[in-house]
N, C-alpha and C positions, 0 to 999 in steps of 0.2 A: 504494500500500500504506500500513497506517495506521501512525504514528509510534510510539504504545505499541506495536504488535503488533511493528514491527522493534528498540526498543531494550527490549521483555517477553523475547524471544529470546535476546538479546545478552547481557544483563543479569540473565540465571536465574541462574546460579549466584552469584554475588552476592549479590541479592535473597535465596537457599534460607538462603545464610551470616548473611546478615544478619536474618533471621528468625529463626536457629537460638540467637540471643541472647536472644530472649524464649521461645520455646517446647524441649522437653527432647525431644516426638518426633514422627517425622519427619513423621507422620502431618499433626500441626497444622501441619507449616511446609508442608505441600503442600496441605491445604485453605487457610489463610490466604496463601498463595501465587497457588492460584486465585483466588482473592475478589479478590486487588487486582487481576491483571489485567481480570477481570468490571469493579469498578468503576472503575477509569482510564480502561478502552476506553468503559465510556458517558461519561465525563465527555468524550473526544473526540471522542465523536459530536455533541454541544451546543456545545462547543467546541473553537476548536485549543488546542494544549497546547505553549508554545515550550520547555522542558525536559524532553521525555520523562523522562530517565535520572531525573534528583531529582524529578520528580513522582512516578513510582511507589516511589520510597523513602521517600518521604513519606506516600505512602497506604500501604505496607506499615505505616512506624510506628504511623500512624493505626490500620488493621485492626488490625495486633497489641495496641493496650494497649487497643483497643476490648473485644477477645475478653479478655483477664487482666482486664478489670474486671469485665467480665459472670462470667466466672467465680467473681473472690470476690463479689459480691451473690446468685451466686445460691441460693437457703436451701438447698437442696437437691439433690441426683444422683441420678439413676436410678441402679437395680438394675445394672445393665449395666454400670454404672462400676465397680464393687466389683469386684475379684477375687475374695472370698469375700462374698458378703454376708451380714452380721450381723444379720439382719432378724427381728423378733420373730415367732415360729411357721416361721422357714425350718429345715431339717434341721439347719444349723450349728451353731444354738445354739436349747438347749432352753429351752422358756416357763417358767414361775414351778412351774407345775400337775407339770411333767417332773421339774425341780427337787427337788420336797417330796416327792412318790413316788418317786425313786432313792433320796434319805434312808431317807425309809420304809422302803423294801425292804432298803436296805443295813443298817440295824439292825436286822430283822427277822432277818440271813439272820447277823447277828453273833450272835443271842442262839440261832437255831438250832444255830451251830457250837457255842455255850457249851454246848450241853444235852447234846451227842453226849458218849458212852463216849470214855474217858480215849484210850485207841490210837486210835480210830475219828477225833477229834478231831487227835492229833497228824500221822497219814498224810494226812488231808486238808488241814491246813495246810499240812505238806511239800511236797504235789503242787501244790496248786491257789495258796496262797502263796506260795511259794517255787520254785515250778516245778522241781522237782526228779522226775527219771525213778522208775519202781518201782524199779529196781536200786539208786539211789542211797538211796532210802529203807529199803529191805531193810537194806543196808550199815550205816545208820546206825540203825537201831533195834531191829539183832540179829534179822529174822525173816526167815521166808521172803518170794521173789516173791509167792508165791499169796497168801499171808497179806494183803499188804501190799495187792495185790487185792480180796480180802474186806472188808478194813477200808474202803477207799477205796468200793467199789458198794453198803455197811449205810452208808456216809458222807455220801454223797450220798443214797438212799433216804430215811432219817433224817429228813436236813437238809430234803428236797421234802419229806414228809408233816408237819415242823413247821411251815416256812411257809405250805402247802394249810389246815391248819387254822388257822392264829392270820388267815391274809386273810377266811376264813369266816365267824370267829368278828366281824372287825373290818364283816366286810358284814352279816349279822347285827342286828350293834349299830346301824350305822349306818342300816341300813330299821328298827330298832326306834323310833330316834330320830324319822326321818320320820314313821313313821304316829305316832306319838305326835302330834306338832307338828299331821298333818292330824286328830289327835283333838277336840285343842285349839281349833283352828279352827273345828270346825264347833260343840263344843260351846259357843265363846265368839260364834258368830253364832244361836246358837238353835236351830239343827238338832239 
């Protein structure tokens, strides 16, 4: 029987401990665990080995700062490695383009609540900012449930047909823009 394979044996839990000083889980101290058996047993196969025990603590050290170097050279990690990946176009996190159109929208949808009727404006901040129930808002603004209903479904209505028109207006402008620019074009190639 081979001298590494009987003190690989003997010698695991040791070896697991003595790995678990360079690596943090368990995972690495069990592939780099393997690897040194793998390479001790071929180095036995070429030669005899007359200190089993410290030669594979040896090659353990070896594999392990082999693997910590490679890791910090190397430029980059797979996707895989990330718990969340923060990758430009992934769902986590929105591009530049998602960005400047949440703006957009969001000060669009600021200037629609600006326009709404005085009531119609404060129930819908209540609910929708402040998340407060119709009862609570009844309570606090001296009207009825229903009322408070009414105000908040003209609130949102409102709110939708200001934003519907100002994005129309802004698509509009902007194919107004284009065909101008492909006016331009053709009348400045001769066409």
């Amino acid at each position: 029987m081979s001298g590494i394979l009987t003190e690989y044996e003997a010698s695991k839990p040791a070896l697991r401990r003595y790995l678990g000083r360079y690596f943090s889980r368990s995972q690495d101290v069990e592939d780099t665990l393997q690897e040194v058996f793998v390479r001790a047993y071929a180095m036995e196969a070429r030669r005899p080995i007359l200190l089993p025990r410290a030669y594979l603590f040896r090659v353990a050290k070896h594999v392990a700062l082999n693997e910590i170097a490679r890791r910090k050279n190397s430029a980059t990690d797979s996707v895989e490695d990330f718990e969340q990946p923060d990758v430009i176009g992934s769902d986590t996190q929105p591009g530049v383009e998602q960005t400047v159109d949440g703006r957009r929208r969001l000060a669009l949808f600021a200037n629609a609540v600006a326009a709404l009727p005085s009531q119609c404006r404060k129930v819908l901040v209540l609910k929708k900012i402040e998340g407060l129930s119709q009862r609570e808002i009844a309570d606090r603004l001296g009207i009825a449930e229903g009322t408070v209903e009414k105000h908040l479904a003209k609130a949102l209505l409102l709110t939708r047909d200001f934003m519907a028109r100002r994005e129309q207006i802004d698509t509009d402008l902007t194919s107004a823009r284009e065909m101008g620019a492909v006016r331009r074009l053709r009348t400045g190639d001769g066409e």
